[in-house]
C-alpha positions as CSV (number, residue, x, y, z in Angstrom):
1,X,149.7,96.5,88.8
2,X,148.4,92.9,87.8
3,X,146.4,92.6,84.7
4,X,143.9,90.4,86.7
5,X,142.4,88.6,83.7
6,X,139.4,87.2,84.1
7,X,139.5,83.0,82.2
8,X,141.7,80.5,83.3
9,X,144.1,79.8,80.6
10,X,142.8,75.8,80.6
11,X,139.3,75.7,80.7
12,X,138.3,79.0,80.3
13,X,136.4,79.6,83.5
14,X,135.6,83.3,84.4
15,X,136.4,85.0,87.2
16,X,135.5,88.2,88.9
17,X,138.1,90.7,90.6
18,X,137.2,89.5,94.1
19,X,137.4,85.7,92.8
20,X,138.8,82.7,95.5
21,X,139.6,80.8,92.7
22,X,142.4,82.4,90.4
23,X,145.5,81.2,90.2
24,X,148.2,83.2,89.1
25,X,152.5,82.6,88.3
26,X,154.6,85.5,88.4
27,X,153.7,86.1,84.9
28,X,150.4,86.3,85.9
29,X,149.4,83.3,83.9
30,X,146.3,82.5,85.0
31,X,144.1,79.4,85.7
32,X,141.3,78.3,88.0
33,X,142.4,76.5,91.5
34,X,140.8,73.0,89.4
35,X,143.2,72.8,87.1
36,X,146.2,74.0,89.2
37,X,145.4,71.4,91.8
38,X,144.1,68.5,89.6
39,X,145.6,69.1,86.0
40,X,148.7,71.0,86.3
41,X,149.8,69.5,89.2
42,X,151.0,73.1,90.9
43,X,153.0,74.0,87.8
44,X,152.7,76.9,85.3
45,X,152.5,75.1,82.0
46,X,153.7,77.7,79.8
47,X,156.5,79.1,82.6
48,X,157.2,76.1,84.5
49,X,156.6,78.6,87.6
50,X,154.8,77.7,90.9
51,X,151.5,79.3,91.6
52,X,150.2,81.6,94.0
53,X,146.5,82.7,94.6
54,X,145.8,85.6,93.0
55,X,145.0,88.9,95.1
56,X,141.4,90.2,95.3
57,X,140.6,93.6,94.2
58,X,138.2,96.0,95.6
59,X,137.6,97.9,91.9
């Protein structure tokens, strides 16, 4: 089960379970779609992994 954290990692945004904007590498790092798309450049920088938008959860 994902651990579904709730700041991104770089700015420390929130997020809710159902958020659009998590961003997640298969450590489930996790950062805000901001600073994936216009700071990171689309790469984990603590894994070096790609990212993927993180799955919405109903609870």
């Amino acid at each position: 089960m994902l651990e579904m954290r709730n700041l991104c990692e770089n700015c420390h945004k929130t997020f809710t379970h159902v958020s659009d904007d998590a961003y997640i590498c298969s450590y489930e790092c996790t950062f805000c779609k901001d600073c994936v798309e216009n700071k990171l450049n689309r790469t984990c920088p603590n894994c070096g992994g790609e990212f993927q938008k993180r799955p919405k959860r109903k609870t």
